[in-house]
N, C-alpha and C positions, 0 to 999 in steps of 0.2 A: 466505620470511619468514612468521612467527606472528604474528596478528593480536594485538596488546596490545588487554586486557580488562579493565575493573574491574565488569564483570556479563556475564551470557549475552548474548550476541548470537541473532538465528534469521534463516539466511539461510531466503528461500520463495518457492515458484513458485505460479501457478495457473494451470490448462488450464479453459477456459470455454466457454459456449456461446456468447459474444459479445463484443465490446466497450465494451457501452453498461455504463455503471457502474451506473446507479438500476435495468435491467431484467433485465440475466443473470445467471446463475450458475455456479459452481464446479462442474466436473466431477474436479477431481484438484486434492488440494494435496499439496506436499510440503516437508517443512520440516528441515530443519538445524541443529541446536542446537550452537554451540559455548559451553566453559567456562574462565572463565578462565584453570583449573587445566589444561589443554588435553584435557580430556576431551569427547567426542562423544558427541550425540543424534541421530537422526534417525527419523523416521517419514512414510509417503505413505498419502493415504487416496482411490480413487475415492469420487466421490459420486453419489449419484442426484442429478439438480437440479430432478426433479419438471416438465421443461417439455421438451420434444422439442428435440433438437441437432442443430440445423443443420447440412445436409449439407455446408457451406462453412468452418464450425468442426471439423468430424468429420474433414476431410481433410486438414487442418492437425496435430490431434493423435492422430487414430485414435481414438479415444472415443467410440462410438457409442450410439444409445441402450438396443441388446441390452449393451452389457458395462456397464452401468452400472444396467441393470433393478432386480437383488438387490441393489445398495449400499446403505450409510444413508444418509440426507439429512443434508444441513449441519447442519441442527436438534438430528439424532440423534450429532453428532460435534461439535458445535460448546463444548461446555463439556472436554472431551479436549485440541480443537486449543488452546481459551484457555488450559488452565492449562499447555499446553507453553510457550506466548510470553508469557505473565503477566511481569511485572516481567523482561522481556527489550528491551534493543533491537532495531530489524529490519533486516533488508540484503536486495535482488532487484532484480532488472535491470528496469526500467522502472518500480519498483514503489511510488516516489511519485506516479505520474501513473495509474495502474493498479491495479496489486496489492494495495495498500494500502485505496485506496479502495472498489475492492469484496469486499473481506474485509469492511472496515468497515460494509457494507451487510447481508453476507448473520450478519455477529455479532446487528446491532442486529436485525435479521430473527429471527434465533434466540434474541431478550430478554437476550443478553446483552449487558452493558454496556461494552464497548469503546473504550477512549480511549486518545490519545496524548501526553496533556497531558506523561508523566514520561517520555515516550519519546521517542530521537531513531530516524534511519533513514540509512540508505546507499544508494544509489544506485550500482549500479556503472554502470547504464549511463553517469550522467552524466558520472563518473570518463572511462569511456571517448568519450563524445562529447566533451568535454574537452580531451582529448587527442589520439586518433585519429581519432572518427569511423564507428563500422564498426557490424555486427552483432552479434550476441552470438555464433553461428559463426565468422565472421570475429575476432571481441576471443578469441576461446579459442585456433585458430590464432595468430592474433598475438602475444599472452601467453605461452600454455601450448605450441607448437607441437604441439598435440594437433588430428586433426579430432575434432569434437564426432558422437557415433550418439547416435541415439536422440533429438536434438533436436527440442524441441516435446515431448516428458517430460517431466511437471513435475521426477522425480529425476533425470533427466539433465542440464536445463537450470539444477536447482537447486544440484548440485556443482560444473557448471560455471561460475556462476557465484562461488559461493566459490572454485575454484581460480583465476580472472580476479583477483579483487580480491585476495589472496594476491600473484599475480604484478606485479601495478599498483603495489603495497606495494616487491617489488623493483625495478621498471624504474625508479620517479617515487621520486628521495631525496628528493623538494619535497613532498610527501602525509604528513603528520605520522601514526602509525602508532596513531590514536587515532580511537575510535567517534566520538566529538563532533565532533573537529575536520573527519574524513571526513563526517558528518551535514551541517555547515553548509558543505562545497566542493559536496556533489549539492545541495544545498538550491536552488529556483529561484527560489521565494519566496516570501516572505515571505507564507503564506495560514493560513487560522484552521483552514477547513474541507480536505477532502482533495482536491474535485472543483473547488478556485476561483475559488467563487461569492464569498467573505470572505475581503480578506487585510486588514491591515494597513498602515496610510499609515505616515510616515519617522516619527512623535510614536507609533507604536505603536498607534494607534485602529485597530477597525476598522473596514472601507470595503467597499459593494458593489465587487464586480472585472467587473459584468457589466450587461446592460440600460439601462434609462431612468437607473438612476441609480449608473451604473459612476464611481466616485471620491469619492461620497458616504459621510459618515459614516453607521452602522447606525443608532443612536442617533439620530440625528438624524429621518432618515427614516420610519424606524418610530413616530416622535412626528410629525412634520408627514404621515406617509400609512398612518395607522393600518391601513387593509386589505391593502397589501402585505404584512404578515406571514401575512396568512389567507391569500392569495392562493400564496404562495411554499408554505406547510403544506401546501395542497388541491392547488398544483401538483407536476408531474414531476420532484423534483428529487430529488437521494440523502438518505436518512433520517438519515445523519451532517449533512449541511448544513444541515437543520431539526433537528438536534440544538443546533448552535452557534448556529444563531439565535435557538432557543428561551431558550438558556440567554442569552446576550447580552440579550434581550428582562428577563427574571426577572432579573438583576445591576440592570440599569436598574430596576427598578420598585422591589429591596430599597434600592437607594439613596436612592431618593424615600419609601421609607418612614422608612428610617433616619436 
């Protein structure tokens, strides 16, 4: 089954040095452009990520820090990889809790300005935990009855994922064959930022999701504990997170002016 389109979708992998969203970096992305019209995109870029790759990351995807010496940095590829997924929706396996988030770290890194505001995303893992329950190996098997080579490639892992949700599309006739309505079945919840530090209560406000003051209104908080916000800035958190708090903080203050 053809994925129904009314914009580009861009399914995407990343191969990284770590798992920590606010510290690592991207050593491989690879990306998938599909077009409404069913025309295809695709391009994979190693990256240098400027920081030594852990020999326990290395063995996972093979990326070491000699094949990756002569690459560009994300910096150097970062306005390329944007205007591939500009006004695109997104789709990757883990890649609302993940891949999303630290794309969105190493963008704002590279002063590009990167939002999701007009964007939704797909999840196929979710689809598949959802449903099955398995790996992404295993969901390709399952699916596609294809074994997956080459997995843990970013372009291996990232067609096989498009061939999964493709096949998810045929297996599940309950999966409405629509970016949107597939966006809000992965969707887990209801958050502002990517890493879940602010989501959203049932009236729509937004709410710390964490710490001292997990279920509290932003607004609120930020007016009765004015240095939390410096504190959250100066601390370890992802630079998208202090992106939406910044701007949440700046809404509030235009309104009190307005």
């Amino acid at each position: 089954m053809e994925l129904q389109l009314s914009r580009p979708i861009c399914f995407f992998d990343l191969e990284t040095t770590g798992t920590n969203v606010a510290k690592d970096r991207i050593v491989e992305i690879s990306i998938l452009k599909l077009f409404p019209n069913g025309n295809r995109e695709s391009k994979t870029w190693l990256v240098n990520p400027e920081m030594p790759i852990p020999a326990e990351s290395a063995a996972i995807h093979g990326i070491t820090d000699e094949k990756v010496a002569n690459s560009p940095t994300f910096k150097e590829i970062s306005r390329e990889v944007y205007q591939m997924i500009k006004d695109c929706d997104l789709a990757g396996y883990n890649s609302d809790r993940f891949d999303i988030p630290l794309l969105a770290e190493e963008m704002l890194r590279a002063e590009v300005d990167f939002d999701m505001k007009n964007t939704v995303s797909v999840d196929v893992q979710t689809i598949f935990h959802k449903m099955e329950k398995r790996t992404l190996e295993a969901a390709y098997k399952f699916y596609c009855d294809k074994d997956l080579k080459g997995a843990h490639s970013a372009e291996a892992d990232t067609l096989a994922t498009c061939e999964v949700l493709m096949s998810q599309l045929d297996r599940y006739p309950e999966l409405e064959n629509n970016v949107r309505k597939l966006a809000e079945f992965t969707k887990r919840n209801e958050l502002v930022d990517f890493a879940g530090f602010i989501a959203r209560d049932e009236s729509g406000e937004e709410i710390f999701a964490f710490g001292k003051h997990k279920g509290k209104k932003v607004h609120d908080v930020l007016e009765e504990e004015p240095g939390y916000f410096g504190w959250i800035l100066n601390a370890d958190f992802p630079l998208y997170t202090k992106k939406v708090l910044t701007q949440i903080k700046l809404s509030k203050l235009n309104n009190k002016l307005g």
